[in-house]
C-alpha positions in Angstrom: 26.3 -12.7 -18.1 25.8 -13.5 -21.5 24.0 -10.9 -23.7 22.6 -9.6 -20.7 23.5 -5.8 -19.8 22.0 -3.8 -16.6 22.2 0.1 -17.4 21.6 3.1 -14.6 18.5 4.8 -15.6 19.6 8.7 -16.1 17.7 10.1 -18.8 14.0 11.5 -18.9 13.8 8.6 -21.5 15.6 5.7 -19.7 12.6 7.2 -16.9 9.6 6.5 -19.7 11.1 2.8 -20.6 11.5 2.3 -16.9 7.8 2.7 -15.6 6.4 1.4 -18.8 8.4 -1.5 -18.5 6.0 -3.6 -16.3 3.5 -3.3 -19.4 5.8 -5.5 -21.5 6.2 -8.2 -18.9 2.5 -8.4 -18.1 1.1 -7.7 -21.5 -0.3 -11.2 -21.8 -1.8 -11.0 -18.2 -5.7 -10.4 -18.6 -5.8 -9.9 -14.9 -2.9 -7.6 -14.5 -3.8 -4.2 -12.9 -1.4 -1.0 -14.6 -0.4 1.3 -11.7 -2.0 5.3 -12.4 1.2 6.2 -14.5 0.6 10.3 -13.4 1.2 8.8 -9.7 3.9 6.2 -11.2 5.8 9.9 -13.0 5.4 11.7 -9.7 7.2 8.8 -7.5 9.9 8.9 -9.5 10.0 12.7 -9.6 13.1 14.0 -7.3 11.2 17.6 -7.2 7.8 16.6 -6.6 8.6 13.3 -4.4 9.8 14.6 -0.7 11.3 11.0 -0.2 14.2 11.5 -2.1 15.1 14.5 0.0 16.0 11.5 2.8 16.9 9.0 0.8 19.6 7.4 -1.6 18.2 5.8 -4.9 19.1 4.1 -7.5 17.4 2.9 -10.5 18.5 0.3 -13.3 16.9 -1.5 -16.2 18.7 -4.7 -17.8 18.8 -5.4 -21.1 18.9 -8.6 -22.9 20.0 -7.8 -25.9 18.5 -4.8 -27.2 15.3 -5.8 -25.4 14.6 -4.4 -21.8 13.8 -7.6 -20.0 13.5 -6.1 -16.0 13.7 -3.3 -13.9 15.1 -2.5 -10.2 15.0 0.5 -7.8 17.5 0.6 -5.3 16.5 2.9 -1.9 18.2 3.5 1.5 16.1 5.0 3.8 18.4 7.5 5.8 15.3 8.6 8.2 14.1 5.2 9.0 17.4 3.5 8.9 17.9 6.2 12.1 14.9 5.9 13.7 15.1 2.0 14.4 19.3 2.0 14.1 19.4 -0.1 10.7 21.9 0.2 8.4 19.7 -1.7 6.0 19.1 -0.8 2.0 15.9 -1.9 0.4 15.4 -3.1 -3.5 11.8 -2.5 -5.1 9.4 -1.6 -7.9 11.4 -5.4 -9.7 9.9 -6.4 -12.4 11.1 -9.2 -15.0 10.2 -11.7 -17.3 11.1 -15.4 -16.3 14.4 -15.0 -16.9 16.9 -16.4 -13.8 20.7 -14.7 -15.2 17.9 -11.4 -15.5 16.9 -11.3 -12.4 20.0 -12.4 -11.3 21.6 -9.2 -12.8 19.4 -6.9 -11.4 18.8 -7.9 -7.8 23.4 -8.3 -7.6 23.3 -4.5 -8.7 20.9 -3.5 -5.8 22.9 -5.4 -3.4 26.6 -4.2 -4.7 25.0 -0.5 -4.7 23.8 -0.6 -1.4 27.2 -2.7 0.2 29.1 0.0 -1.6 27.2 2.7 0.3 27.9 0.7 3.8 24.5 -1.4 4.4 24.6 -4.2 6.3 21.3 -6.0 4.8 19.1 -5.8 2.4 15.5 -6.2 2.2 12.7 -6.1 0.0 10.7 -5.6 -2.0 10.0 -2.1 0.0 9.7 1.6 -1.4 9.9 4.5 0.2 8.1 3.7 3.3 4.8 1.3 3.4 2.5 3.3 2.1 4.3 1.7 -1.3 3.3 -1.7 -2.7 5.4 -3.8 -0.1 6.6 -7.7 -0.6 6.1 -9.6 -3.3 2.7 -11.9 -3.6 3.1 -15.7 -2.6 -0.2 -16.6 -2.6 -4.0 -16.2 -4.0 -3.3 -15.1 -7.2 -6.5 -16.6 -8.2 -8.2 -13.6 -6.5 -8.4 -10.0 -8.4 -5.6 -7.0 -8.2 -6.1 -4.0 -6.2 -4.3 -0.5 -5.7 -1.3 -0.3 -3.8 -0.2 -3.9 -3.6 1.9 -5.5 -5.3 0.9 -7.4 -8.8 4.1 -9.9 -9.6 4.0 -13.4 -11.3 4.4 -16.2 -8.8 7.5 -16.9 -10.6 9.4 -13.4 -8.6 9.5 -14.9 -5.2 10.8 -18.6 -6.9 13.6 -16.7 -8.5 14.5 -14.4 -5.6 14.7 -17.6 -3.2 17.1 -18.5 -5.7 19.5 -16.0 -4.8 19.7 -16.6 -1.0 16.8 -14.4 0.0 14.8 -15.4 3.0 11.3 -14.3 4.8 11.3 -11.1 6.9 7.9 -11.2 7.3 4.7 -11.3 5.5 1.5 -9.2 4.9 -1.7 -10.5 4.6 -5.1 -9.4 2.7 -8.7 -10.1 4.5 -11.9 -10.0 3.0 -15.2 -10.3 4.4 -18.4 -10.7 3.2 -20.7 -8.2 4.7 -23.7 -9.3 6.3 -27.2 -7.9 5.3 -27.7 -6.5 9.0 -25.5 -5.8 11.7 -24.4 -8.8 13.9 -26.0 -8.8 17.2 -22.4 -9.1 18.8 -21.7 -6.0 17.6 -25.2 -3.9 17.8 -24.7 -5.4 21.8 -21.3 -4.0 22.4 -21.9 -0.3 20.4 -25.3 0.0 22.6 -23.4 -0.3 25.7 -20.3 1.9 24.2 -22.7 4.6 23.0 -24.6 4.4 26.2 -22.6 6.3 28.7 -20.0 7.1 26.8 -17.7 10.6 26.2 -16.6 9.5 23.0 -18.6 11.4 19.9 -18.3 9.1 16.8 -18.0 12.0 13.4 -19.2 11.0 10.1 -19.0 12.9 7.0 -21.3 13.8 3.9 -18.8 16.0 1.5 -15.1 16.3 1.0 -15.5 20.0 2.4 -16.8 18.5 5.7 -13.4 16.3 5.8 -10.5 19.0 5.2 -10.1 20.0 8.4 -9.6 16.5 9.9 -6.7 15.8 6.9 -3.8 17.3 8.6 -5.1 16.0 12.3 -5.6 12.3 11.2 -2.4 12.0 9.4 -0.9 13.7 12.2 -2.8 10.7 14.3 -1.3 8.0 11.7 2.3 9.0 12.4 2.0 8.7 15.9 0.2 5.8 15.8 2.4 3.7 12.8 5.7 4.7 14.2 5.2 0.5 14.9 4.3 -0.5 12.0 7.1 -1.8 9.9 8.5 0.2 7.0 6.8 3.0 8.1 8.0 6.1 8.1 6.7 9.6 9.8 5.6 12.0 7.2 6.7 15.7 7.1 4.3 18.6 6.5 4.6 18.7 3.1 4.5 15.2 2.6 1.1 14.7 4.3 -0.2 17.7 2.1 1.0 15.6 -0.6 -0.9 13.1 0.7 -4.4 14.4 1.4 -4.1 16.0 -2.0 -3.5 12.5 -3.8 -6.2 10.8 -1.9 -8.9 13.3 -1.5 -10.3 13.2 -4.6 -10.9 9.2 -4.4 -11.7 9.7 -1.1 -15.7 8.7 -0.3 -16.7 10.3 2.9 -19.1 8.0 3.6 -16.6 5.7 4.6 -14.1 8.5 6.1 -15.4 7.9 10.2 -13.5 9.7 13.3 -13.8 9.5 16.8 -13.0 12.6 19.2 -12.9 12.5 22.8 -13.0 16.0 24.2 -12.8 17.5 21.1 -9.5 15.5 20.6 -9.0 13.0 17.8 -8.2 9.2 19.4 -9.2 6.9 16.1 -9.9 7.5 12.4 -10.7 4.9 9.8 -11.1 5.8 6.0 -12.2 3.5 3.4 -12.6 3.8 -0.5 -14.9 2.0 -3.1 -12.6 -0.5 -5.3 -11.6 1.4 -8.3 -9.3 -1.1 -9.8 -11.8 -1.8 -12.3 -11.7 1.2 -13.5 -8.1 1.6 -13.2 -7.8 -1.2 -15.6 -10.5 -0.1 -18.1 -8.6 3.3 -18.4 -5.1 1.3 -18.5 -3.8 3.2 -16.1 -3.8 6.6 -17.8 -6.6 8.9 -16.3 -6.8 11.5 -19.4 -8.2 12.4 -21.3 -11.2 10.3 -20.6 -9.7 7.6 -18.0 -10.7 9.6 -14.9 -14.6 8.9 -16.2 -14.3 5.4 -16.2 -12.4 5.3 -12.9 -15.1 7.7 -11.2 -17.8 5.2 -12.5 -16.0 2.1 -11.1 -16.1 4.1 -8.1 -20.1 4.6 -8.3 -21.0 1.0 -9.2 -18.2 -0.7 -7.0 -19.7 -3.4 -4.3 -16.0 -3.7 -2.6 -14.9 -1.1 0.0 -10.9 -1.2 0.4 -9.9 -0.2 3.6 -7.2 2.2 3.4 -5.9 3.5 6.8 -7.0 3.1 10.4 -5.8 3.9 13.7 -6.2 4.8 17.3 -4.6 6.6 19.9 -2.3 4.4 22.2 -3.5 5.1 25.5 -7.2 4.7 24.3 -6.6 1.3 22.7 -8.9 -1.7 24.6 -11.8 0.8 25.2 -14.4 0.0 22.3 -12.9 3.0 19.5 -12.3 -0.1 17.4 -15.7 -1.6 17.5 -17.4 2.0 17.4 -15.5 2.3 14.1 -16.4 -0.9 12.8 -20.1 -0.7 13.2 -20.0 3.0 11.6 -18.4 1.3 8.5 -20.4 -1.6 8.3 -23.6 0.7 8.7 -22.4 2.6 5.8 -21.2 -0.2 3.6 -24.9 -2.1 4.2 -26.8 1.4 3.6 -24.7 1.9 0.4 -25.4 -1.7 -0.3 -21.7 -2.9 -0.5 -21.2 -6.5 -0.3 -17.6 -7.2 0.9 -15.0 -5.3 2.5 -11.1 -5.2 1.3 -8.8 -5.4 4.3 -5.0 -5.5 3.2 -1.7 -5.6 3.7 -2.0 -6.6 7.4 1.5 -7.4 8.7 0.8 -10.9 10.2 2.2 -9.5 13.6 -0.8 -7.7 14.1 -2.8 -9.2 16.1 -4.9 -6.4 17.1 -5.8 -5.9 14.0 -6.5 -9.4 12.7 -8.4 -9.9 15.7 -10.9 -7.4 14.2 -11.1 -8.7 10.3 -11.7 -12.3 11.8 -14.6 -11.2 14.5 -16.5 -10.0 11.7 -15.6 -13.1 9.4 -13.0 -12.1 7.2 -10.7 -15.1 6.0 -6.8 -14.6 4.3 -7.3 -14.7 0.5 -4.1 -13.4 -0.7 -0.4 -12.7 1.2 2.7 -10.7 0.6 6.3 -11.8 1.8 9.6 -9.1 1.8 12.4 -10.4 1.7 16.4 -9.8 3.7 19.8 -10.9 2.9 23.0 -10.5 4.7 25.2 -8.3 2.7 
């Protein structure tokens, strides 16, 4: 291997060089969008993180030279792995300079950790569950960063190709221009929805108004994501952990629910684009980076689509488009003009459907990885 040397990262200060790492490899990238490094301290945190309770990690940094030149996280995913009867291990959170024998290092210390540990595959990139940056990008890197996806050169999936990796199957992101009044398609089919119907459509002004849905819709979302790949079902405390890491972006103008019977069947919650403001604080929110997030949040004209879903057995009966119109409402009231709809695994069709009805078009995608080990 040269001069290159891949070390296990065990120390509170192999920890720092690890998450700051990706600084170093995008520091010439203008466009490059720093994750929220409190979030990035609390992933990694074994106390704070409820993952690692159900999971086996591993993380590693390589070294060429005395220069750290990539990073690798190694996970197996005991809960999911026995849910859906894998005996799969998962790499993620890679980052490198364009360096082949690097990468090389790194991603053959993921796969002999996790052969050593009995998987039979491996697959990536994918954290803890999908709620984590998934895949790496392989196209539309012309098109700006946002939270929760993944930011890599388009040299990472060229070089992991390279070592025998193939497609498991790919995400996409849609985005669609919203229109200055609803379409008449859609002001049609919510007239005759509303009309007789037992379903009551719940919109929100405060957070305070939206607390005692949290625990219901999330609740909703495991039942409901169960098939959605790399997902896995959250525990109590995890979806405490949750609520309390998204309320306080949350906008509950674009938070809308839909009860039947007092019952929740569909939720959909959306968020302004703070990226912008992510970047401007570069990615440290204090002391004064939370202001210039919450004004990114105030001036953005891009809502990002976060989470969405509806009760099985009242799928096919108008929840989506009842949803759809309430957002589209609020994002032409608020004076939004597009709408962020990501990470879509391309198998759903349900959901694509949706995003293309109302014009949205592919602008960026996401591939993860497997290899036989």
């Amino acid at each position: 291997m040269g001069d290159v040397l891949v070390k296990e990262v065990i120390t509170k200060k192999d920890l720092r060089e690890f998450i700051y790492l990706p600084s170093k490899v995008h520091k010439n990238d203008p466009e490059w969008l720093p994750p929220i490094y409190m979030d990035e301290w609390e992933l990694y945190d074994r106390r704070r993180n409820k993952s690692f309770e159900y999971c086996d990690t591993g993380l590693w940094i390589a070294y060429r030279g005395k220069n750290p030149a990539g990073r690798i996280m190694g996970i197996i995913n005991r809960r999911y792995n026995e849910i859906h009867n894998e005996n799969h291990g998962r790499f993620c959170f890679m980052e490198c300079f364009e360096d082949q024998e690097v990468f090389h290092a790194l991603i053959s210390v993921a796969e002999e950790w996790a052969r050593n540990l009995g998987m039979e595959k491996i697959i990536g990139p994918l954290g803890f569950s999908d709620k984590d940056p998934q895949g790496f990008q392989i196209e539309g890197f012309e098109y700006p960063s946002f939270i929760v996806s993944s930011t890599n050169y388009p040299y990472m999936p060229v070089m992991l190709e390279r070592e025998g990796y193939e497609k498991k199957v790919d995400l996409v992101n849609y985005f669609i221009k919203i229109p200055e009044k609803l379409p008449t398609v859609y002001e049609r089919a919510f007239s005759r929805l509303t009309r007789n119907s037992q379903y009551k459509i719940i919109e929100f002004e405060t957070k305070k108004q939206i607390k005692p849905y949290i625990i219901p819709v999330l609740e909703l979302m495991n039942e409901t994501f169960i098939e959605i790949y790399g997902f896995v079902p959250l525990e109590d405390k995890e979806k405490m952990h949750l609520a309390n890491r998204y309320l306080t972006i949350i906008d509950p103008k674009y938070v809308k629910v839909i009860e039947l019977e007092n019952k929740l069947v569909g939720f959909a919650v959306g968020i302004p684009d703070i990226s912008p403001g992510i970047k401007a604080a570069k990615g440290k929110l204090f002391p004064f980076g939370f202001l210039k997030v919450l004004k990114a949040s105030k001036e953005s004209k891009k809502l990002m689509m976060m989470l969405g879903g509806i009760k099985k057995e009242y799928r096919g009966q108008g929840i989506d488009v009842l949803m759809v119109v309430k957002i589209i409402e609020s994002a032409i009231k608020n004076k939004m003009d597009s709408i962020d709809v990501h990470l879509v695994l391309e198998t759903n069709r349900t959901m694509r459907g949706e995003c293309e009805r109302v014009g949205g078009t592919i602008i960026k995608k996401w591939r993860i990885y497997q290899k036989s080990l």
